[in-house]
N, C-alpha and C positions, 0 to 999 in steps of 0.2 A: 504493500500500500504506500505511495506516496503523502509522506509525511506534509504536504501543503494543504490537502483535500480536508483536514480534521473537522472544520467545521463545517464541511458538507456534509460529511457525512455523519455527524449528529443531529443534523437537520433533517435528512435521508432518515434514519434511524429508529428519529424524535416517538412516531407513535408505536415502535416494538418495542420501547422500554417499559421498565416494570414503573410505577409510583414514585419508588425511593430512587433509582437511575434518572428520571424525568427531572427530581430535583439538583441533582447533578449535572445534567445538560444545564437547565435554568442558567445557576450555578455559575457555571462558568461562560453560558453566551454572554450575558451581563458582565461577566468579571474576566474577559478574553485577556489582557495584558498582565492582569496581577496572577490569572492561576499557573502561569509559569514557575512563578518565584514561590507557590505554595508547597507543602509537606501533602504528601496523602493525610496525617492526623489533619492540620490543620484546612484541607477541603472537605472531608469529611464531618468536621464541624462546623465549618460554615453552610454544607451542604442539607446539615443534621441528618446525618444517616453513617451507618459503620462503615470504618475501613473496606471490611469485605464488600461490600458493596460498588467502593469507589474502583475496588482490583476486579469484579467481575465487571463492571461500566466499561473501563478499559478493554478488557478480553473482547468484550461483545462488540465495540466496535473495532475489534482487530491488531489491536498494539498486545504484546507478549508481558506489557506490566503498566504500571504508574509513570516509573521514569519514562518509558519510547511513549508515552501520552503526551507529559509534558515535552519532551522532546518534539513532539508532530506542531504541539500547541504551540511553543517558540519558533518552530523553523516558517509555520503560516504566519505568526505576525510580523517575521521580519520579512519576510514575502508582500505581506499587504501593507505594513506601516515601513518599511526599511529601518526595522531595528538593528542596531549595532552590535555585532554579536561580541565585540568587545566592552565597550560603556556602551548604556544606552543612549546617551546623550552625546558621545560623540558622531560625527554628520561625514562622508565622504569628501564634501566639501570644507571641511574644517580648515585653515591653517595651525599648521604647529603651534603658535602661540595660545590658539585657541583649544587645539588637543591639549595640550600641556596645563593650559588651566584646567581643565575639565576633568581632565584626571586626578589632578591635586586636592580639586573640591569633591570628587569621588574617595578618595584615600583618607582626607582629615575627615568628611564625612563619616564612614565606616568607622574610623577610630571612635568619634563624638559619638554615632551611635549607640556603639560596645559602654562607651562611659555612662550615658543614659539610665543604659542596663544595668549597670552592675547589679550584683547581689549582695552585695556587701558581708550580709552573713554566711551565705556561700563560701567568698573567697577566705574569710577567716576559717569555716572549717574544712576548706582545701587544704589549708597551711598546716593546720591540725594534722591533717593525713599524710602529709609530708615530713613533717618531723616527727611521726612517730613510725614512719615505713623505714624498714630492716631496706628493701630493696622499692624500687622508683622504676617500671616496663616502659617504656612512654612508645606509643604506636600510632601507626596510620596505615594508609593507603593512598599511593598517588604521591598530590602535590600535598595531601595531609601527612604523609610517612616524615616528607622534606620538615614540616611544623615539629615533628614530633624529635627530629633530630638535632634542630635549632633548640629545640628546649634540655635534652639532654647536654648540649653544648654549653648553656645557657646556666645550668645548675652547677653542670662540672666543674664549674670555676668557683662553686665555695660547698657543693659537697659529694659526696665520694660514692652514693651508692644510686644515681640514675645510671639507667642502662636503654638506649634503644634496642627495637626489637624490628626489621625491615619486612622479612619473609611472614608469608600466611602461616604457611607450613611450621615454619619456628616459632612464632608465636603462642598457634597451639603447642605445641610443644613448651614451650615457656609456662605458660598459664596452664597448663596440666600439672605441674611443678611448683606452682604458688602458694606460699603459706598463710596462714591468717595475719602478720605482721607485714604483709607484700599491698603494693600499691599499686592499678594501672592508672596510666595517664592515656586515654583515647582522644585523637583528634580524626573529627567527621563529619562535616559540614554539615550532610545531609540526616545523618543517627540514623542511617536507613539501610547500610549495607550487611548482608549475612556473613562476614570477618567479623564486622564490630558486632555482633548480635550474638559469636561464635565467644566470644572473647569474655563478652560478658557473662554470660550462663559458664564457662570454667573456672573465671575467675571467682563469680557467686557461690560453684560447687565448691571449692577450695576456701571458702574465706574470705579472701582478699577483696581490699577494698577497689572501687574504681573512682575517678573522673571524666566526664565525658565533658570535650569542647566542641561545642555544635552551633550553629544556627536556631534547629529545632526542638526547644525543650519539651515537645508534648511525643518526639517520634520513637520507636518502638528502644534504643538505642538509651535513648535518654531516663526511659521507665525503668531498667534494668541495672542502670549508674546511681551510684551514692551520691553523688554530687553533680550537677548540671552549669557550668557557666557558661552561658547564651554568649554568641557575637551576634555584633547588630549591622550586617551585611546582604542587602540582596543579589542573589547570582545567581540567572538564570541557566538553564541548559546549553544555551549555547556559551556562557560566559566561563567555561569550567577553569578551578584553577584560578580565578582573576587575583590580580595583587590586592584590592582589595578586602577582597576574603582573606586572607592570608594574614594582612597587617591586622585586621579586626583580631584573628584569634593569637596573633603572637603581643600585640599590646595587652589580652590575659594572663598570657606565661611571664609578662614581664609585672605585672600585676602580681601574679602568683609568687615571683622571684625576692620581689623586693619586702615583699610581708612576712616570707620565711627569714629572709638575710633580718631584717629588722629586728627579727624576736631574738638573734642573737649576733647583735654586731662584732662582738669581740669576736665571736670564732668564726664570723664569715671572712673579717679581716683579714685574721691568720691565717685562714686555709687560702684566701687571694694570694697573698702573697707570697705562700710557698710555691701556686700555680705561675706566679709570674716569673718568681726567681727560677723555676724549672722551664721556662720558657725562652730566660734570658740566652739563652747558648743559641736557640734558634735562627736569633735575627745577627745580621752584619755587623 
């Protein structure tokens, strides 16, 4: 099926669907631009009907899930509106100067929003779960694995038991192996992938606590995490990956960094400094 046709063919459709799917077409012909950037939970709620409903609405008019839905539903409005699959706000016709701004109010955007958000009692008992974890997993997927490595980077430098984790395959394997004093760190924009979904139920079986950093605090991903800190980023389908996703969720880790080093300056100090003095041979 041609991912442009979507809204034809929910219009085609319109009267073989059940009550609850009809309010789902609704739904989304009304809300064409925003149900890109939505979660399955959160159209599902706006739709007031189950998940499973919105996955069999999907099936039935021919996409294999949620994701290649919203996928059809981004690639027809950049089709019919010439959305940006990079910002939406940047234009073909833009000059640099004018990209360049657009961007930048894109990126401080995303950060201002994540700060909106915060949870404030969240991040404190993130920090909690950090200084009392034996061991610190931090994982992803994708350009999320890249977040999860920058945080392990990010810690390294004043303490000694984060560990990235890249591979699916090793992960399980990791999180088979966690104990009640182990901590994951997941980053997932979406809380929607079955890794992250894999990770959580082993780490749950085991003990161990998690955090999940997402976009979606209501997604299946986020129910299964002890602690949830939201970024405040829209990124549609085609936007995968965007820097400002990225920045929204590493201004948390750096959130998260500086509330841990706080509660003990003396010994974030000293372990700096011995990473720096080990460092010092590196450079010319």
């Amino acid at each position: 099926m041609s991912y442009g046709d979507v809204f034809t063919r929910i219009n085609r459709e319109y009267y073989q669907l059940t009550g609850a799917e009809r309010k789902i077409a609704d739904h989304i012909m009304l809300q064409r631009q925003n149900c890109q950037y939505m979660s399955i939970s959160e159209l599902a709620e706006a739709a007031e009907v189950a998940e499973a409903t919105v996955s069999r609405f999907c099936r039935r008019l021919g996409y294999k899930g949620y994701s290649a839905f919203k996928l059809a539903v981004a690639s027809a409005g950049a089709a019919n509106c010439m959305v940006s699959p990079l910002y939406s706000e940047v234009l073909a016709e833009d000059g640099v100067g004018e990209m360049c701004r657009k961007i930048y109010e894109a990126d401080v955007g995303a950060v201002s929003r994540t700060m909106s958000m915060l949870d404030l009692s969240a991040i404190s008992a993130a920090a909690d779960l950090i200084l009392a974890a034996e061991r610190v997993l931090c994982m992803g997927l994708g350009s999320s694995m890249i977040l999860a490595q920058e945080t392990v980077h990010l810690f390294s430098t004043a303490m000694p038991n984060f560990y990235e984790v890249d591979d699916p395959h090793l992960q399980a394997i990791r999180c088979a192996m966690l104990g009640a004093r182990d901590l994951v760190i997941y980053f997932s924009y979406s809380g929607s992938t079955r890794d992250l979904i894999d990770v959580m139920k082993l780490a749950q079986d085991r003990r161990a606590k998690t955090i999940l950093i997402t976009r979606f605090p209501k997604s299946p991903g986020a129910a299964m995490a002890d602690i949830v800190l939201e970024c405040g980023i829209q990124e549609g389908p085609l936007q995968i990956g965007s820097v400002a996703a990225r920045m929204s969720q590493l201004f948390l880790t750096d959130v998260l960094f500086h509330e841990v080093c706080r509660r003990d300056m003396e010994g974030c100090r000293e372990r700096r400094r011995q990473v720096a003095d080990a460092l010092t041979d590196k450079h010319i």
